[in-house]
The first five atom37 places (N, CA, C, CB, O) and aatype in JSON, in Angstrom:
{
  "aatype": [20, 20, 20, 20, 20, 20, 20, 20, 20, 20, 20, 20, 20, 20, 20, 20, 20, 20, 20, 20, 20, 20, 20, 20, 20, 20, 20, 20, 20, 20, 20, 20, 20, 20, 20, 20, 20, 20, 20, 20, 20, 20, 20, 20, 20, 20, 20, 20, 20, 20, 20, 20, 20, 20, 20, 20, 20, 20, 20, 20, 20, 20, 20, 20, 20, 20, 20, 20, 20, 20, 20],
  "atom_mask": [
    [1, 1, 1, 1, 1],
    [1, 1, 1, 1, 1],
    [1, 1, 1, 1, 1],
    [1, 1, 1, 1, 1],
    [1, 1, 1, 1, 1],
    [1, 1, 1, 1, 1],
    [1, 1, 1, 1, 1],
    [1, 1, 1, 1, 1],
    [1, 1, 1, 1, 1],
    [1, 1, 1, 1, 1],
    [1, 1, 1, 1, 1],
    [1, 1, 1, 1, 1],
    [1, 1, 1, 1, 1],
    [1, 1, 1, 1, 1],
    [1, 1, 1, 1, 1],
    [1, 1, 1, 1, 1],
    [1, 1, 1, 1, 1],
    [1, 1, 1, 1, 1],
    [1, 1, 1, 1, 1],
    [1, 1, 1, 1, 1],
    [1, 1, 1, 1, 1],
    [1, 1, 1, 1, 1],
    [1, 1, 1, 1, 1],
    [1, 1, 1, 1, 1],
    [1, 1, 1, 1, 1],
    [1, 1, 1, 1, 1],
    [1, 1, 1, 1, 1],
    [1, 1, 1, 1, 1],
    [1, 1, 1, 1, 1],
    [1, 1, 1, 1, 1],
    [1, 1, 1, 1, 1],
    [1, 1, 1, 1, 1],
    [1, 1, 1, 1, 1],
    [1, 1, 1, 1, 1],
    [1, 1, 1, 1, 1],
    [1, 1, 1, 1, 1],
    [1, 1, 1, 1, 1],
    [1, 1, 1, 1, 1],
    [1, 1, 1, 1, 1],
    [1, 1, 1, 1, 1],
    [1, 1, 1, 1, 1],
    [1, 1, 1, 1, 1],
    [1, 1, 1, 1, 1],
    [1, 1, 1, 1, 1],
    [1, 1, 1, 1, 1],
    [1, 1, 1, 1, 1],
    [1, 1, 1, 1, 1],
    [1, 1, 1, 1, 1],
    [1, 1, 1, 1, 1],
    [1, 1, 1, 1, 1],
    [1, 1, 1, 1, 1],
    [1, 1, 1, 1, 1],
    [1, 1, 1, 1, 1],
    [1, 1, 1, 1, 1],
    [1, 1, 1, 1, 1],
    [1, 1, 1, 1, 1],
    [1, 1, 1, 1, 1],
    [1, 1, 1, 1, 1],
    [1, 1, 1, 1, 1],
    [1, 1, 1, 1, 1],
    [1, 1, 1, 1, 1],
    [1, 1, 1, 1, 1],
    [1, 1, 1, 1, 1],
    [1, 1, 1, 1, 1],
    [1, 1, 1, 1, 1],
    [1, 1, 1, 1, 1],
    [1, 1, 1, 1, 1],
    [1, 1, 1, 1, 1],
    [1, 1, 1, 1, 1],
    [1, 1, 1, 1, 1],
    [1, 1, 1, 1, 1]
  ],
  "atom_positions": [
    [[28.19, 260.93, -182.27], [28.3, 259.49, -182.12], [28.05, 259.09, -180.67], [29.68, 259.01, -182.58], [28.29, 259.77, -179.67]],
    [[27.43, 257.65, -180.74], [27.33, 256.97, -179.01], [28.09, 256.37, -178.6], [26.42, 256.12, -178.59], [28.33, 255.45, -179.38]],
    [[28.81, 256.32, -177.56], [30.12, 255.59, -176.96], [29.37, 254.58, -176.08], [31.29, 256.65, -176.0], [28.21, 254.84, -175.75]],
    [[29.88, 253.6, -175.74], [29.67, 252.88, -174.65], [29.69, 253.41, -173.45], [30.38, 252.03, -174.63], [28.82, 253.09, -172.64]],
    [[30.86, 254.46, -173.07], [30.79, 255.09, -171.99], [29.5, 256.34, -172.14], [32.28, 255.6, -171.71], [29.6, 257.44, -171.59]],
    [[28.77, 256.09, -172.67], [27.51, 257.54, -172.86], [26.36, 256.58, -172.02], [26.82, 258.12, -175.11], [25.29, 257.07, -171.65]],
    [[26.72, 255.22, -171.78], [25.41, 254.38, -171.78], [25.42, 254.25, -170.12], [25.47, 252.72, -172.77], [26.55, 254.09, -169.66]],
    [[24.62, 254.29, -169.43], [24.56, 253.85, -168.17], [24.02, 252.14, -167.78], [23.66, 254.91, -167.59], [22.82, 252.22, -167.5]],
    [[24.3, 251.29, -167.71], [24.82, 249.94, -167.59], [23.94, 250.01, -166.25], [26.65, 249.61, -167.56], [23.01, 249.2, -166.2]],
    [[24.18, 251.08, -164.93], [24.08, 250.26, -163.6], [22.56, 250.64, -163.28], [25.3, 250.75, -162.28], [22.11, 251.73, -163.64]],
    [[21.63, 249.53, -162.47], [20.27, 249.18, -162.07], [20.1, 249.56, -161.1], [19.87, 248.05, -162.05], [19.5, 250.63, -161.01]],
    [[20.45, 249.03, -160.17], [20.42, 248.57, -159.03], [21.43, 249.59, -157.82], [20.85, 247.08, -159.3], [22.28, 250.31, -158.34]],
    [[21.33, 249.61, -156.75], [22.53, 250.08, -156.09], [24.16, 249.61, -156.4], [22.23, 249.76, -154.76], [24.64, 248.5, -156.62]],
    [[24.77, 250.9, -156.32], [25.98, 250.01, -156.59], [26.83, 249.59, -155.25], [26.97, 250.81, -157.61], [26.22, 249.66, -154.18]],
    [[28.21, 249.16, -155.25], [29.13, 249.06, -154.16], [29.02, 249.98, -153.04], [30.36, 249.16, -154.62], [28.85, 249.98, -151.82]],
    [[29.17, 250.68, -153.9], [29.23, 252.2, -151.85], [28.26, 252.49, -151.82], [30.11, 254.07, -151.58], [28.31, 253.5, -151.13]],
    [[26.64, 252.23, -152.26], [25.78, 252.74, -151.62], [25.38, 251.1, -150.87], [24.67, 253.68, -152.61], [24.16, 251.01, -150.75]],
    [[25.95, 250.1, -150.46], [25.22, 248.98, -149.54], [25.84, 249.43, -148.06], [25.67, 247.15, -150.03], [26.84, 250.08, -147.78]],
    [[24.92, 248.87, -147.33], [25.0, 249.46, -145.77], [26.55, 248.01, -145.29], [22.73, 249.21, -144.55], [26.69, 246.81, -145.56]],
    [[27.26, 248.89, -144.6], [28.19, 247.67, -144.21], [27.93, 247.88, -142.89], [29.84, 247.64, -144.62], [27.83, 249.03, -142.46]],
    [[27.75, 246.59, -141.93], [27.45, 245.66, -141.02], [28.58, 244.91, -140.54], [26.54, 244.85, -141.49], [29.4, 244.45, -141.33]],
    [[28.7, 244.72, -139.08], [29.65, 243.5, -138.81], [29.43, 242.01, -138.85], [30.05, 243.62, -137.65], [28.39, 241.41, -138.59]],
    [[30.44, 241.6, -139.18], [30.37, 240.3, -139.61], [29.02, 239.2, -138.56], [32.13, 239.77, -139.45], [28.44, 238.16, -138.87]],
    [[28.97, 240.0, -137.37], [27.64, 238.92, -136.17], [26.46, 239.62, -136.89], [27.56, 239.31, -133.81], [25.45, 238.94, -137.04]],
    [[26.45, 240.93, -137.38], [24.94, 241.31, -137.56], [24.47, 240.71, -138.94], [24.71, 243.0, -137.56], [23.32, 240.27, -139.02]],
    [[25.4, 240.67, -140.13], [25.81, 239.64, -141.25], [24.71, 238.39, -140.86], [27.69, 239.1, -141.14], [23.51, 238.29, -141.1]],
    [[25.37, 237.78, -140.39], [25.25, 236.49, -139.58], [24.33, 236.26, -139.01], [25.99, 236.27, -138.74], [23.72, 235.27, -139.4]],
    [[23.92, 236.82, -138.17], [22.39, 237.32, -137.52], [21.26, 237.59, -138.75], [22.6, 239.0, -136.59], [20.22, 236.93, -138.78]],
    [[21.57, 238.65, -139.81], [20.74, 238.86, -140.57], [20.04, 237.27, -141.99], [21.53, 240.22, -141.1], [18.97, 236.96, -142.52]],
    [[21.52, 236.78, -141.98], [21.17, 235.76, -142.46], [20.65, 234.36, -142.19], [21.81, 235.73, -142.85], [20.23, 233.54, -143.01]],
    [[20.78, 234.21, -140.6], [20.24, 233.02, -140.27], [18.21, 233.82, -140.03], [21.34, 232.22, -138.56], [17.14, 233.22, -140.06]],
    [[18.43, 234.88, -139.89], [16.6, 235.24, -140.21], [16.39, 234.69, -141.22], [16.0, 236.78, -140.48], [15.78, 233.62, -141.21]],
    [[16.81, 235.25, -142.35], [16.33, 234.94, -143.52], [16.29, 233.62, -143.73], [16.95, 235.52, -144.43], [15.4, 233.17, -144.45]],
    [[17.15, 232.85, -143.21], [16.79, 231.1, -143.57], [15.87, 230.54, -143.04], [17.73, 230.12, -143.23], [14.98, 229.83, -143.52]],
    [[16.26, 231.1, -141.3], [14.51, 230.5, -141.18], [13.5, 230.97, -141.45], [14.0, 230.24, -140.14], [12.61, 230.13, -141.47]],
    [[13.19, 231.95, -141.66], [11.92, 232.49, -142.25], [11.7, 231.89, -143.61], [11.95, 234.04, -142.36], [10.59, 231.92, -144.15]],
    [[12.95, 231.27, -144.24], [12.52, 230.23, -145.6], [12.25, 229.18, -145.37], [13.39, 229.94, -146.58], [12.02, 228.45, -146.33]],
    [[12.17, 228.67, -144.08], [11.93, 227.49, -143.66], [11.1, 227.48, -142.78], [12.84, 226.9, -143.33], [10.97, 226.49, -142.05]],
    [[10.47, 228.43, -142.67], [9.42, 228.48, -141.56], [9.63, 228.19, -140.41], [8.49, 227.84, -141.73], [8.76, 227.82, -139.63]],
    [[11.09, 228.34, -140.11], [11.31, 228.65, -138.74], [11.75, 227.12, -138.37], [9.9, 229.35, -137.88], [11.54, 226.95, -137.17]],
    [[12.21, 226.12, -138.89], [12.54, 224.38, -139.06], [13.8, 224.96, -138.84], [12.21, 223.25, -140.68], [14.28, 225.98, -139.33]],
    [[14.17, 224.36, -138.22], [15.65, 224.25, -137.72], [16.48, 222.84, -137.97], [15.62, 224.49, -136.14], [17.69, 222.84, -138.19]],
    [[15.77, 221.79, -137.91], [16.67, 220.31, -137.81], [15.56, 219.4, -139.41], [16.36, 219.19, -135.45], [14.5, 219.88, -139.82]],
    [[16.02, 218.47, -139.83], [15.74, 217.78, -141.18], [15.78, 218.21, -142.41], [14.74, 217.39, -141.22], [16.12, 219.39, -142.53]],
    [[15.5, 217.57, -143.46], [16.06, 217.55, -144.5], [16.0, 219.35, -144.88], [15.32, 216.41, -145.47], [16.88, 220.16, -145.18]],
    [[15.06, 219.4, -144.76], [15.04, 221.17, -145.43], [14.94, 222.54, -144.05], [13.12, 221.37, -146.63], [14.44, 223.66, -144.02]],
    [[15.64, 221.78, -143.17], [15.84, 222.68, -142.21], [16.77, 223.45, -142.45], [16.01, 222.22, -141.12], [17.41, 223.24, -143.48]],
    [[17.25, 225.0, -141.29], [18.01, 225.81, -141.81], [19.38, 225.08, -141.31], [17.7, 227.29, -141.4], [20.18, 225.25, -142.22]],
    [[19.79, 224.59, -140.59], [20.92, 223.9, -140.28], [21.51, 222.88, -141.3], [20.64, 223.29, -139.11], [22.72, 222.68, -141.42]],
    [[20.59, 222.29, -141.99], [21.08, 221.65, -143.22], [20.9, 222.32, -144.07], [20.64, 220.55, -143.58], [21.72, 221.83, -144.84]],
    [[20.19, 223.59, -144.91], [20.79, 224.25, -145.61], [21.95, 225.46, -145.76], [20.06, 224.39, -145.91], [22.31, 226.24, -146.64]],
    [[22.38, 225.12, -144.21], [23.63, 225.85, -144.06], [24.61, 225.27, -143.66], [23.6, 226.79, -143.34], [25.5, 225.78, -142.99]],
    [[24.57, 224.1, -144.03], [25.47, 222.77, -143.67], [26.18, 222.7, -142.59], [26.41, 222.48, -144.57], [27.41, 222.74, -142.62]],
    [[25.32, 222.55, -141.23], [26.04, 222.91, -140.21], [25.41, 221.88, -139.06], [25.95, 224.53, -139.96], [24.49, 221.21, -139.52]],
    [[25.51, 221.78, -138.53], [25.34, 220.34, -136.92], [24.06, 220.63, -136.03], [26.96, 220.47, -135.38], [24.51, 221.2, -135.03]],
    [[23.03, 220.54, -135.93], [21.77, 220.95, -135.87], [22.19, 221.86, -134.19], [20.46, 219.44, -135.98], [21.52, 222.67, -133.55]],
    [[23.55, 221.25, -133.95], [24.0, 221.73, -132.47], [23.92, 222.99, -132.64], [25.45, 221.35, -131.88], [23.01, 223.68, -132.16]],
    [[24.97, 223.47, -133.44], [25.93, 224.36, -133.89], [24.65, 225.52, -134.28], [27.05, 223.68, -135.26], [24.45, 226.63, -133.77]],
    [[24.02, 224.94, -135.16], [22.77, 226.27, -135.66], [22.0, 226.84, -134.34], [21.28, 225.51, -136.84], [21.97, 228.06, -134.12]],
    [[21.49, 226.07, -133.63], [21.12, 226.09, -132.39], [21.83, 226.93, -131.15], [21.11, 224.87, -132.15], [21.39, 227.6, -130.22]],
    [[23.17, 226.55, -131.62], [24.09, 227.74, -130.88], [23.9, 229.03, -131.15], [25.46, 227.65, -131.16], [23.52, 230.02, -130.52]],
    [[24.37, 228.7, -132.6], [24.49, 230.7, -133.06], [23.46, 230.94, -132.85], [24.82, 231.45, -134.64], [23.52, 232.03, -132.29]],
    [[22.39, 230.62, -132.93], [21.33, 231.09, -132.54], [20.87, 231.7, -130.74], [20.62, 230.03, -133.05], [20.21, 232.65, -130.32]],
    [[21.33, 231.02, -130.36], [21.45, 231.58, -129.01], [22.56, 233.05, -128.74], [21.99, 230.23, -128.12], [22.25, 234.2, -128.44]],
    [[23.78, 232.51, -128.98], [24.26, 233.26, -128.99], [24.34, 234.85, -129.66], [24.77, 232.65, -129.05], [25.03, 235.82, -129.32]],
    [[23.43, 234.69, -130.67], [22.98, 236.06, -131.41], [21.92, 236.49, -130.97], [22.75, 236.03, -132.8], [21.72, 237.7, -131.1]],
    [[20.85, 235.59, -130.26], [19.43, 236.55, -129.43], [18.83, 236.17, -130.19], [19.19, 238.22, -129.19], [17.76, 236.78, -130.11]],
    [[18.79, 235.11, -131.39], [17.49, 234.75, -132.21], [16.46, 233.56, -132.23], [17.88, 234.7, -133.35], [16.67, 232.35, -132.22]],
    [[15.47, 234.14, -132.24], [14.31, 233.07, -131.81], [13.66, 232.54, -132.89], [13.19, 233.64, -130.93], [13.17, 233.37, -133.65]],
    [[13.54, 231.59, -133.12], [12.64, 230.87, -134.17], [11.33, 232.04, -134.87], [11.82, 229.4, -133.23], [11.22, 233.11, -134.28]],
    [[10.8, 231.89, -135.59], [9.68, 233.06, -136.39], [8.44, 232.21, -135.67], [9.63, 233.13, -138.62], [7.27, 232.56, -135.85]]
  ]
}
């Protein structure tokens, strides 16, 4: 007979194989990825500061403060 537990369910990586990072490189890694979805727009409607709901100041900051430059 087949059990449910006979079946392997998982795809993808699971929990302990993802790389853990500190919370700035986190942070760092994800404001890349926004602007690079935005082509590097920082301020208006579909900029990364408004899709990270944050003060066009403020994005502009972390951004400095993490070493990241527009794409």
């Amino acid at each position: 007979t087949l059990n449910v537990q006979d079946i392997a369910l998982e795809v993808g990586p699971t929990a302990d194989a993802e790389e853990i990072v500190s919370l700035r490189e986190h942070e760092r890694r994800y404001i890349q990825q926004v602007l690079k979805q935005t082509g590097g727009v920082v301020n208006g409607p579909q900029g990364a500061a408004t899709l990270r709901d944050l003060p066009v100041s403020t994005q502009y900051d972390r951004m400095k403060k993490l070493g990241i430059e527009r794409p």
